[in-house]
C-alpha positions as CSV (number, residue, x, y, z in Angstrom):
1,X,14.7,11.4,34.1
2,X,13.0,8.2,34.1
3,X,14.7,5.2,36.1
4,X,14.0,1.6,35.6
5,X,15.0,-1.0,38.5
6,X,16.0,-4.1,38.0
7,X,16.2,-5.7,41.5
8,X,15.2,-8.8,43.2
9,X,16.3,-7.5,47.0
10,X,13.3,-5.8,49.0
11,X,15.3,-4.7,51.1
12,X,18.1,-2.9,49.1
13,X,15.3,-1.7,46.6
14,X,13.2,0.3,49.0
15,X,16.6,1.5,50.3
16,X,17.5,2.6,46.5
17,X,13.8,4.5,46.3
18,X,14.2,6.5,49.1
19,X,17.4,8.2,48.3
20,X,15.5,8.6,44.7
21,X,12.7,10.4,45.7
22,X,15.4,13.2,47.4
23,X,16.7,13.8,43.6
24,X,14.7,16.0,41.5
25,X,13.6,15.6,38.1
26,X,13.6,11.5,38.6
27,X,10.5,8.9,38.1
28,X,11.1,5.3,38.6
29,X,8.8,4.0,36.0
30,X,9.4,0.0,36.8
31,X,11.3,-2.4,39.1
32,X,12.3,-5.6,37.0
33,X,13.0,-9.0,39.5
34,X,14.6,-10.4,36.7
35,X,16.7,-10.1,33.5
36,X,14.5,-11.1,31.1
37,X,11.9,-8.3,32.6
38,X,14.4,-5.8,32.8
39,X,14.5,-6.0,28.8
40,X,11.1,-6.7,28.4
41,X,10.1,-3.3,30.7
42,X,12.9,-1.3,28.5
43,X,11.7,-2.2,25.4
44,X,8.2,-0.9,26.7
45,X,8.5,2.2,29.3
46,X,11.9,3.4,27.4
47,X,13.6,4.6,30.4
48,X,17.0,6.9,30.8
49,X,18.3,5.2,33.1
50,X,18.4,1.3,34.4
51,X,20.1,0.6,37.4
52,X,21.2,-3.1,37.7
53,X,21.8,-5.1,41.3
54,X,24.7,-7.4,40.7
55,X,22.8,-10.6,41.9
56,X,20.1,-10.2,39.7
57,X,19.2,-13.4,38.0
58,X,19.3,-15.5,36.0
59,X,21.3,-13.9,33.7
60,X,24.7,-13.0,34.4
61,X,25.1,-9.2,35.2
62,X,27.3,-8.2,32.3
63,X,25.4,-10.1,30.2
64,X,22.7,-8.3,30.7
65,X,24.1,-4.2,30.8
66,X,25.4,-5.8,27.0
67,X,22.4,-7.2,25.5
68,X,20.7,-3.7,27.5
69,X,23.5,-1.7,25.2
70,X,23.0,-3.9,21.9
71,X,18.9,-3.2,22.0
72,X,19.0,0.2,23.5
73,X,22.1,2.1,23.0
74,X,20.7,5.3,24.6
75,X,20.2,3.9,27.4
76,X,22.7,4.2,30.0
77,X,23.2,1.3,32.6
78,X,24.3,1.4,36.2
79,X,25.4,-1.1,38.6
80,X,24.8,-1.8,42.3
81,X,27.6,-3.7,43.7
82,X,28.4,-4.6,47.5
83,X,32.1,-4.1,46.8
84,X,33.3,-1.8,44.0
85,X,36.6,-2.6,43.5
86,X,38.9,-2.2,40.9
87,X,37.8,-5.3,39.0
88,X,34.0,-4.7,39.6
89,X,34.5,-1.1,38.3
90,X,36.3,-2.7,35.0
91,X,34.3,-5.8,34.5
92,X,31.0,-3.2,34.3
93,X,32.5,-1.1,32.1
94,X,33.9,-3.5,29.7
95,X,29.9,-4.7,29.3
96,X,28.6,-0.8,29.0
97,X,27.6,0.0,32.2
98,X,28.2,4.3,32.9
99,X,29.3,3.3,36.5
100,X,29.2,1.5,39.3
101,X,27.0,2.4,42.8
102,X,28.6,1.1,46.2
103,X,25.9,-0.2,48.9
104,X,25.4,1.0,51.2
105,X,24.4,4.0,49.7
106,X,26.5,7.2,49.6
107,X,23.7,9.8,48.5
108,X,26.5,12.4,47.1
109,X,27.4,9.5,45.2
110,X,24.5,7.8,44.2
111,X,23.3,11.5,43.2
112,X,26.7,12.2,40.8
113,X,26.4,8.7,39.0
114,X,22.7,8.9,37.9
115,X,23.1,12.8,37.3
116,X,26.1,11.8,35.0
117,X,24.0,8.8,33.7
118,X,20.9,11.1,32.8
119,X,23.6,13.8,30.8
120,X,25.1,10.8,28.9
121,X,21.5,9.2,28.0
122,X,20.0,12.8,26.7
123,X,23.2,13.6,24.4
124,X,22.8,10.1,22.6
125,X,19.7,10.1,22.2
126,X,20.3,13.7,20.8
127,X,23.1,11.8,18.6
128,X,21.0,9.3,17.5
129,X,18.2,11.7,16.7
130,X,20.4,13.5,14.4
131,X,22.1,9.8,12.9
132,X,18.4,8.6,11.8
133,X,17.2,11.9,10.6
134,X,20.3,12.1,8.1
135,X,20.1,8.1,7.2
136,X,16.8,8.9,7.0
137,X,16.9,11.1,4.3
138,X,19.0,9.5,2.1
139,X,17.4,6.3,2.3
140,X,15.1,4.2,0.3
141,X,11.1,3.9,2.1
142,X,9.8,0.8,3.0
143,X,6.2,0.2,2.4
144,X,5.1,-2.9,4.2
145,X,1.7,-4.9,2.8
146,X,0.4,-7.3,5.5
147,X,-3.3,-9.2,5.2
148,X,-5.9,-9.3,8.0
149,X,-5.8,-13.1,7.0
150,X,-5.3,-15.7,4.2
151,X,-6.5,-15.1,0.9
152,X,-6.9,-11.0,1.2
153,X,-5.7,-9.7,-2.3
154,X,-2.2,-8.9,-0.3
155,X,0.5,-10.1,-2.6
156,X,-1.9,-9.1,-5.5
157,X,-1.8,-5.4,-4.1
158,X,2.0,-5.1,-3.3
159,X,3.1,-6.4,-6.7
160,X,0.1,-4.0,-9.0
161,X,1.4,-0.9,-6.5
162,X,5.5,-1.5,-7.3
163,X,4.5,-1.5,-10.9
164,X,2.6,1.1,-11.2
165,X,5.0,2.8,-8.9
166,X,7.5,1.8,-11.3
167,X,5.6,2.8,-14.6
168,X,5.0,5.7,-13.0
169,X,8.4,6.3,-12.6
170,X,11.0,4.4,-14.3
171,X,14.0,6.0,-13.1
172,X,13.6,4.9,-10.0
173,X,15.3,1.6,-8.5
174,X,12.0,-0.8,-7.1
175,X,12.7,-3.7,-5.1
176,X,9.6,-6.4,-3.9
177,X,10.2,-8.5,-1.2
178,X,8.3,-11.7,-0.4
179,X,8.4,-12.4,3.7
180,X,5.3,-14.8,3.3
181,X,7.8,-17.1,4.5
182,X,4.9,-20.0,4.9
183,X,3.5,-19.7,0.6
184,X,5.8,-17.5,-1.0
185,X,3.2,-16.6,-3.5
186,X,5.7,-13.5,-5.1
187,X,7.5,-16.5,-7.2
188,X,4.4,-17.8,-7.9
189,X,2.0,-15.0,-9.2
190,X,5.6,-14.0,-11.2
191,X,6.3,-17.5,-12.5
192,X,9.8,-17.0,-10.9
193,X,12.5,-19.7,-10.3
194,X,15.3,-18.5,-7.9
195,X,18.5,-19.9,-6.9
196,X,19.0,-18.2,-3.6
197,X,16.5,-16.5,-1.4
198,X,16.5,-14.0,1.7
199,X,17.0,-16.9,3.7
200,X,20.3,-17.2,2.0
201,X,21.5,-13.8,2.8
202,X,20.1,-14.4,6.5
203,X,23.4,-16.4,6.8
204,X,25.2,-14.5,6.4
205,X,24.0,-11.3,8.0
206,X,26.6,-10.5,9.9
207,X,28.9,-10.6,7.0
208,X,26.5,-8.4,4.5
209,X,27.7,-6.3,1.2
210,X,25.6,-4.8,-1.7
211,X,27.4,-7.2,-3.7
212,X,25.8,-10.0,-1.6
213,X,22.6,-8.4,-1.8
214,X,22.6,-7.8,-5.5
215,X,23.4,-11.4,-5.6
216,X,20.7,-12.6,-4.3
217,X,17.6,-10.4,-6.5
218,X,16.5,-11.8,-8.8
219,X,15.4,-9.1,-12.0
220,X,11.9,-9.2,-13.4
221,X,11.8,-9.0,-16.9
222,X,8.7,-6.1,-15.6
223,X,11.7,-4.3,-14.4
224,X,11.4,-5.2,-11.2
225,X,13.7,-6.6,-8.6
226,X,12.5,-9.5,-6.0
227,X,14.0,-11.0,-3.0
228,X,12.0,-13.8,-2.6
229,X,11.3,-16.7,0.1
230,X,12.9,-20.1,0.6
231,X,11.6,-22.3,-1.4
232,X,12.3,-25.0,1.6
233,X,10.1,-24.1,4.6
234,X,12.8,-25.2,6.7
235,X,15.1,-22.5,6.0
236,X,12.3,-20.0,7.0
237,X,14.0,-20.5,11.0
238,X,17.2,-19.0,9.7
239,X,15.7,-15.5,9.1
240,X,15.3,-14.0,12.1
241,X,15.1,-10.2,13.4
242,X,18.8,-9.7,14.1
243,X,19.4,-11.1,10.4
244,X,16.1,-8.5,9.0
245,X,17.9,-5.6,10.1
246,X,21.3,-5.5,8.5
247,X,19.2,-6.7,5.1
248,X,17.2,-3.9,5.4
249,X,19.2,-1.1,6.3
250,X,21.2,-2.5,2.8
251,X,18.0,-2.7,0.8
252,X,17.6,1.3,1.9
253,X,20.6,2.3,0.1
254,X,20.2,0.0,-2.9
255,X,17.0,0.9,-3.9
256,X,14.3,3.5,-3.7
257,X,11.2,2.0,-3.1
258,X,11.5,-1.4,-1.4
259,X,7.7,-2.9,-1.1
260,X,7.8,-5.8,0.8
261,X,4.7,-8.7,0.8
262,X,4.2,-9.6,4.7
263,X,2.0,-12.4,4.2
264,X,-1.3,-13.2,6.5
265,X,0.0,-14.3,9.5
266,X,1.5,-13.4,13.0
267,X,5.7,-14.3,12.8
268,X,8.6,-12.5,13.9
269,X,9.7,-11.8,10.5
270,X,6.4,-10.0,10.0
271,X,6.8,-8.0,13.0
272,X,10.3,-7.2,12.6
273,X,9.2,-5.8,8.7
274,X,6.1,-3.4,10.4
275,X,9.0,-2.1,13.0
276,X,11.4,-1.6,10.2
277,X,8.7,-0.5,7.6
278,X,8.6,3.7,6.9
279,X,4.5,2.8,6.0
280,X,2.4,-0.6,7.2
281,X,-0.5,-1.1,5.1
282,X,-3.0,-3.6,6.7
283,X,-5.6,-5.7,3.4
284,X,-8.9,-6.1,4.9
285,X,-12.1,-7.3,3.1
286,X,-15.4,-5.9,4.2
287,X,-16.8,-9.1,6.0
288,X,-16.5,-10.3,9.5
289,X,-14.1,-12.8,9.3
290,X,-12.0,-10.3,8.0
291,X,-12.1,-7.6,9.9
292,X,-12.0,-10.2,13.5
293,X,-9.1,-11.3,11.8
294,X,-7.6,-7.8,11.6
295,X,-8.3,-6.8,14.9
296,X,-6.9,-10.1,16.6
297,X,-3.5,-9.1,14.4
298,X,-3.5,-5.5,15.9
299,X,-4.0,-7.1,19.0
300,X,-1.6,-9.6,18.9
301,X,1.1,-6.8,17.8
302,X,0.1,-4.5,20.4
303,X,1.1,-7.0,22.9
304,X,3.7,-7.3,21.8
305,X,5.3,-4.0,21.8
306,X,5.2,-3.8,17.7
307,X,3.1,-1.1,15.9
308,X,0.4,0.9,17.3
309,X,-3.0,0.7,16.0
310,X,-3.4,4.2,15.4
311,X,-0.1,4.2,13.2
312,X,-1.5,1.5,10.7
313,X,-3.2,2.0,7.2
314,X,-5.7,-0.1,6.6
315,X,-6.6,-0.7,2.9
316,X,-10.3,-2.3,2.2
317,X,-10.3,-5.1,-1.0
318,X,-12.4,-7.0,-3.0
319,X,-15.3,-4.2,-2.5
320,X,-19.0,-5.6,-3.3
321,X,-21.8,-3.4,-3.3
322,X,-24.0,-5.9,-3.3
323,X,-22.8,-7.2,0.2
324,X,-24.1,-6.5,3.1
325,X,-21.4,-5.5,5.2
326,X,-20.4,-2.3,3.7
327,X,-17.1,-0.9,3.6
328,X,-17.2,2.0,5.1
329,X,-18.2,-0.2,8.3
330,X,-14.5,-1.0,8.4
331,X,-13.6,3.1,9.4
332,X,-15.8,2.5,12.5
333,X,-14.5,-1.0,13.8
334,X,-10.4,0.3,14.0
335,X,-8.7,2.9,15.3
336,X,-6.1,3.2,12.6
337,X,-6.1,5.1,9.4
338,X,-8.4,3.5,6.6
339,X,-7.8,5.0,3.1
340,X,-10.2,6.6,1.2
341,X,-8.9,4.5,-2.0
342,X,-11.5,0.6,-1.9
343,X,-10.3,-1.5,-4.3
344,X,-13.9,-3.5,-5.7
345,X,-13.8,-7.0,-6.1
346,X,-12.2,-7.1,-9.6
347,X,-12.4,-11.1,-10.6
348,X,-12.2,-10.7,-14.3
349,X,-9.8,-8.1,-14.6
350,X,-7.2,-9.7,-12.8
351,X,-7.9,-13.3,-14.5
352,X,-5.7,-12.5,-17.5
353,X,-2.7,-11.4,-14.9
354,X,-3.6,-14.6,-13.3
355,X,-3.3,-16.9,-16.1
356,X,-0.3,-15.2,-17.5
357,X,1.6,-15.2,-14.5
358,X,2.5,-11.3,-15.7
359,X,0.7,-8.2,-13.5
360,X,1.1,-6.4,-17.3
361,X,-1.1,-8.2,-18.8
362,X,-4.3,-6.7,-16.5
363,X,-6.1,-4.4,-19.3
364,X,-8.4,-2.4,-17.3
365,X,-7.3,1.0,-17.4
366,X,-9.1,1.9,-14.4
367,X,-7.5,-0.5,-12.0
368,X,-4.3,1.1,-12.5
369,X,-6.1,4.6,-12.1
370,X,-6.9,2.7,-9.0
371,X,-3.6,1.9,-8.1
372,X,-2.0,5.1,-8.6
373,X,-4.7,6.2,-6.3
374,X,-3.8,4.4,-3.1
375,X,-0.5,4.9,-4.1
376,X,-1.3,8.9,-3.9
377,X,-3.0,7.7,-0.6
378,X,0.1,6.5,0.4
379,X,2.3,9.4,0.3
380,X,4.0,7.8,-2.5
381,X,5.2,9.8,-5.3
382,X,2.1,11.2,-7.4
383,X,2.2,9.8,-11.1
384,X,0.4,10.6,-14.1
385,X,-3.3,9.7,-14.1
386,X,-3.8,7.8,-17.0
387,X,-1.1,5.1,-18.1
388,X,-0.2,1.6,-18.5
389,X,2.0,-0.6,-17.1
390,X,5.9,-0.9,-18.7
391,X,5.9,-3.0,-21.6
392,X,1.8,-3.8,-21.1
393,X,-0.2,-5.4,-23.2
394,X,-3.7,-2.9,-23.5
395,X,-5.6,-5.5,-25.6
396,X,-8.8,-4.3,-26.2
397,X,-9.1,-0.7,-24.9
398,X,-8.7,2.8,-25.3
399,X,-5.3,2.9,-23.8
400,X,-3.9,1.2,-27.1
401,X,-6.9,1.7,-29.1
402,X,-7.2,4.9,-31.3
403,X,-9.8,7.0,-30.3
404,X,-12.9,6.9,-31.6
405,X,-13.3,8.8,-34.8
406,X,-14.4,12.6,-34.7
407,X,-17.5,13.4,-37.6
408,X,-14.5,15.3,-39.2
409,X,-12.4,12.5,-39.3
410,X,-15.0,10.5,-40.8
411,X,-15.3,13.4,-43.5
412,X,-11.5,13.5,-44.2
413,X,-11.2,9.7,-44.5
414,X,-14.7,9.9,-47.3
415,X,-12.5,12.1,-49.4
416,X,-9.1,10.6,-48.9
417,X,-10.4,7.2,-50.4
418,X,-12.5,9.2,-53.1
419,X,-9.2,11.1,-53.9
420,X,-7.3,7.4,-53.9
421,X,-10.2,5.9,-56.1
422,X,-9.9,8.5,-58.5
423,X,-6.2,8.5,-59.3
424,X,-6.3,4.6,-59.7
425,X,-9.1,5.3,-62.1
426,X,-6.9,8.4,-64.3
427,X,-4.3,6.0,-64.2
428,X,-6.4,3.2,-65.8
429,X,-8.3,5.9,-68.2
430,X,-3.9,6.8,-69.2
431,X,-3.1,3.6,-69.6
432,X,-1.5,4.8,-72.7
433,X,-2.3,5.5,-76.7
434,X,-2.5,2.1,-77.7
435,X,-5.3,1.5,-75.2
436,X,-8.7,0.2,-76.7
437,X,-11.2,3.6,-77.4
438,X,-13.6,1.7,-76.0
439,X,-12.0,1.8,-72.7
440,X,-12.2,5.6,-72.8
441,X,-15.9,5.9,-72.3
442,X,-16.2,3.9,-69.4
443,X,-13.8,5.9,-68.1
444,X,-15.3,8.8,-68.0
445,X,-18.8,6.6,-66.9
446,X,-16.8,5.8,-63.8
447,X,-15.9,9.6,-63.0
448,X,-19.6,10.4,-63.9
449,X,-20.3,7.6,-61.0
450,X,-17.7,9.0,-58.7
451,X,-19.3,12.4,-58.6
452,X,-22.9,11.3,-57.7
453,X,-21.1,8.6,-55.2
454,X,-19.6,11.4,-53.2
455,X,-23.3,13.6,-53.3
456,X,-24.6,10.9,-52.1
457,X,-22.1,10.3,-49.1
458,X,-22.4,14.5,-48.7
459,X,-26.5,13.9,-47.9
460,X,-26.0,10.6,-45.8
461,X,-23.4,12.2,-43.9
462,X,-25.7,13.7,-41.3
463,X,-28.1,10.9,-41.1
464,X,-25.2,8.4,-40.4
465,X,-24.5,10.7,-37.4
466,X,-27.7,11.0,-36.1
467,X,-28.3,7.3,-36.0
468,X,-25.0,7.0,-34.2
469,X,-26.2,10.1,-31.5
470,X,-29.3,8.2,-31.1
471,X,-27.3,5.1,-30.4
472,X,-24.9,6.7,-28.2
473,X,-27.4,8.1,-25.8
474,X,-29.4,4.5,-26.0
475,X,-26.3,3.2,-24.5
476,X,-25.8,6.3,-22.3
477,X,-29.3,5.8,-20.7
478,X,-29.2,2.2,-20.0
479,X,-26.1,2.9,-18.0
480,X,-27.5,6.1,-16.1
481,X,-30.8,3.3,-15.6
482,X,-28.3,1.1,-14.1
483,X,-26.3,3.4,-11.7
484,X,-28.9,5.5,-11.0
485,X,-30.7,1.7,-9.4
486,X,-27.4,1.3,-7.8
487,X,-27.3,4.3,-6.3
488,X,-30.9,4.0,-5.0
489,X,-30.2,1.5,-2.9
490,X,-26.9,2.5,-1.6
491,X,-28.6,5.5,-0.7
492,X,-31.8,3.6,1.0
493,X,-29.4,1.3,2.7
494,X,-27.6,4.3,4.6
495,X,-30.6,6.1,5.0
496,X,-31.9,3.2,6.9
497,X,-29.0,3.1,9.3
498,X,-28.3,6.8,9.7
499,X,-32.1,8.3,9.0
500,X,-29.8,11.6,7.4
501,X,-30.3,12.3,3.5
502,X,-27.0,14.3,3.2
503,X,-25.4,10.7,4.4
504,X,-27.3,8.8,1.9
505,X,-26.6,11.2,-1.0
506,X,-23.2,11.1,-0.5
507,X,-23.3,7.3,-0.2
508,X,-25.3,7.2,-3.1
509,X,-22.4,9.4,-5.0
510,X,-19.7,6.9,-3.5
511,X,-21.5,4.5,-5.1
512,X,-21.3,5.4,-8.7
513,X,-18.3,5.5,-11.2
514,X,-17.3,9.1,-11.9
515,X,-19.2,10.7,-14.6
516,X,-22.4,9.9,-13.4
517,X,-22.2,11.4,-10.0
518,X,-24.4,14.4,-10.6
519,X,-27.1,13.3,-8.6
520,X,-29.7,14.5,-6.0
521,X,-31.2,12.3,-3.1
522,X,-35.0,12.5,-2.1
523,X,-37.1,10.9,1.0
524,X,-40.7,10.2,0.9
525,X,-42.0,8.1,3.2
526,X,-39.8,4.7,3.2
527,X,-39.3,5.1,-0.2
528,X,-35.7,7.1,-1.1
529,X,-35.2,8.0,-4.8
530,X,-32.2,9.2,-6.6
531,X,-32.4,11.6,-9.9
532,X,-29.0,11.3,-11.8
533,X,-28.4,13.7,-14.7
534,X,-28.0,11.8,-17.8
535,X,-23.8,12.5,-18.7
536,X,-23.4,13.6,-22.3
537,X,-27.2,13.8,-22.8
538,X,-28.7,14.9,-26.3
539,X,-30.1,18.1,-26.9
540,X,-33.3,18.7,-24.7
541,X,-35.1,20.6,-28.0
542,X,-34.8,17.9,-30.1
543,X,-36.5,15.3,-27.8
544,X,-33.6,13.5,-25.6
545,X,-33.7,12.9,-22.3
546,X,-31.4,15.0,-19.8
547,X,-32.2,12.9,-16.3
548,X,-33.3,9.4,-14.9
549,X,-34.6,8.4,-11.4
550,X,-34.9,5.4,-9.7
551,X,-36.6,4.6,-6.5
552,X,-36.0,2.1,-3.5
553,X,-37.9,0.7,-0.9
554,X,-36.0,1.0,2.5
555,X,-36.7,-1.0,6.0
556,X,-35.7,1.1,8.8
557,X,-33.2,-0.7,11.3
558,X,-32.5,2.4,13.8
């Protein structure tokens, strides 16, 4: 049973601990000399038990055992009173104490009220256990997105992983919600204009109904549903912790997925959402300022008694190979979980989104492979690999394009327009009997022409595809020559820091694009070169190319 003090009298406390150590199965973990310490301790050593002198300061007694029983309601309270009368006893208990302890000290007595105590603190907690693990259950996740700093990719991420999320599976009830109380940049990557905000429904948090709630979203024409920031930083006071958590525990049960945008900076709105939040993603970049930035935020909420480190994701944007800082440095400068998911820096496939002020209009089909990635990362529920977004616009690529054509597609369209030619030509040649005879021979000129036309497609026919293999595997091999240099130095760059080739081959393969990840690593000297298999390669009897290498120079820096 752990015991917290809270005590400003030397005398009485040392009195207190010796009867204590007499009772088994009791640890005082913390002696508080004042109220605001006493919660302060209990939010952080989360004690059994808190025993309460009645002179403690500055805080009233009762004041305290109640805001004790509001923040900790598993918690059970004694009090230490020089008189226990009547009206002590029933003043106590109104505020939530379990009892009341007479001083001097009675050890029968002192040893029946904390025994009592302990029972009553082990069976709500049991009771609460059970209460969360049913809510629980029943209950929409939240999935926090906060940035190591300004200017991240955070809001970016949240509102491409709710869509996809959404696309993915549109049955399911998706609700975004912008905390950034400082920029708000939900409403303005959407092109949004609201009404009424969260700061609205802060108000009136004590007073809260779905109806209220419902009120205040605002529908996307995407599909999804937004509870957005003030619009007048001066409201952003009026949403507080105590208002969070009844909004919150509302969201749960009106939607399924609630992905909230926690915006780059230290509040207590932000730290109320990562207590609150089921899953707290952190958006780093791989550069320094970055990743100090991250680390002062875990910092700053480990102080504070918000998250742990260790129970953080951390999710690694705007990717460059190019850069120096690589990001697999991140993994080794934090404790907490870092997903195996990098988005790259992606400039011109999110400018149409951008410009648009509409996610849908992004027509890169791999950045939403991407994004169902970390959402698989994420535990969220796995979706179908390839897909766009609901009601997207795929201008320009094979998601909307038909595929390319098959040679026996080509073959079957040849002799679908020569069987269209020549009906248009019988009809001409029957126009009827009063149709000049001259007609009639030019006619059957035209059939004559028809027949060598389609000989002459029949011989072509395999020429025309050879051109376009030799084509295909020009463009093929330029791209192998291209991410096979790549992968070269990504591959000389690890094997400069680590000096192991299975490291730098498997840096060199994290490197590429799948497809062209059949590759094999190779040290000589300070050169390290990288043969990559040529995908979809020609036939090797006929002359094409199966393989490329490339070679880079390395400088060692153990």
């Amino acid at each position: 049973m752990r015991i917290l003090i809270g005590m400003s009298n030397g005398t009485v406390e040392s009195d207190l601990r010796s009867l204590l150590d007499e009772l088994d199965g009791t640890e005082v973990v913390g002696v508080a000399q004042s109220s605001s310490m006493v919660l302060d301790y209990a939010s952080r050593i989360d004690p059994d038990v808190v025993i309460l002198h009645e002179h403690l300061g500055p805080e009233p007694v009762a004041q305290t055992i109640r805001d004790l029983g509001t923040r900790f309601p598993s918690v059970a309270v004694l009090q230490i009173s020089g008189e226990r009368t009547d009206a002590t006893v029933i003043r106590a208990m109104e505020a939530g104490a379990r009892g009341v302890i007479g001083h001097p000290f009675a050890f029968d007595d002192l040893s029946a009220k904390i025994t009592q105590a302990g029972d009553w603190a082990r069976h709500m907690k049991n009771i609460l256990a059970g209460a969360i693990a049913q809510a629980s259950s029943a209950r929409g996740k939240v999935l926090a997105f906060v940035g190591a700093k300004g200017g991240v990719g955070t809001t970016t991420l949240a509102l491409h992983v709710a869509i996809d999320h959404l696309t993915a599976n549109p049955d399911r009830r998706v609700c975004v919600v912008d905390l950034d109380l400082e920029k708000g940049d939900v409403s303005a990557v959407l092109e949004v204009r609201q009404a009424v905000s969260i700061a609205d429904l802060a108000k009136v948090h004590q007073d809260l109904s779905s109806t209220t709630v419902n009120d205040a979203i605002v529908q996307h024409e995407c599909g999804l549903n937004l509870l957005l920031s003030p619009a007048d930083v001066r409201h952003t006071e009026i949403i507080t912790a105590e208002a969070l958590r009844p909004i919150f525990a509302l969201l749960r049960r009106e939607f399924d997925l609630i992905v909230v945008d926690g915006g780059g900076s230290v509040s207590p709105s932000q730290a109320t959402v990562l207590e609150l939040a089921d899953e707290a993603v952190v958006v780093t970049t791989a550069d320094v300022l970055a990743v100090r930035a991250m680390r002062k935020r875990v910092l700053a909420w480990e102080a504070l008694g918000v998250t742990d480190e260790r129970a953080l994701r951390v999710l690694v944007n705007k990717v460059d190979k190019t850069s120096i800082f690589p990001a697999s440095a991140v993994e080794q400068l934090t404790t907490a979980s870092v997903l195996e998911s990098t988005v790259p820096l992606s400039v011109r496939a999110l400018e149409p989104a951008m410009n648009e002020r509409d996610p849908r209009a992004v027509t890169e089909v791999a950045w939403w492979k991407l994004m169902t990635a970390v959402r698989r990362d994420l535990d969220l529920e796995t979706a179908a690999v390839e897909k766009t977004p609901k009601g997207g616009r795929m201008r320009g690529t094979r998601a909307t394009t038909p595929t390319e054509p098959t040679p026996a597609d080509e073959a079957a369209a040849v002799a679908t327009a020569q069987a269209t030619a020549d009906a248009a030509d019988e009809a001409s040649d029957g126009a009827g009997p009063d149709a000049e005879p001259a007609s009639r021979p030019a006619g059957r000129r035209r059939i004559r022409e028809r027949g060598q036309l389609s000989l002459e497609n029949v011989v072509m026919l395999p020429f025309a595809l050879l051109i376009a293999l030799a084509a295909w595997q020009v463009v093929v091999i330029g791209l192998t020559f291209v991410m096979s240099g790549n992968a070269a130095a990504a591959a000389a760059r690890e094997y400069s820091v680590s000096g192991n080739r299975s490291a730098a081959e498997a840096e060199a393969r994290r490197s590429t694009p799948m497809g062209f990840d059949d590759l094999g690593v190779s040290v000589s000297g300070n050169d390290v070169t990288v043969r990559m298999r040529i995908p979809m390669a020609g036939p090797r009897n006929i002359g094409f190319p199966q393989e490329l290498s490339s070679t880079r120079g390395m400088v060692s820096e153990r």
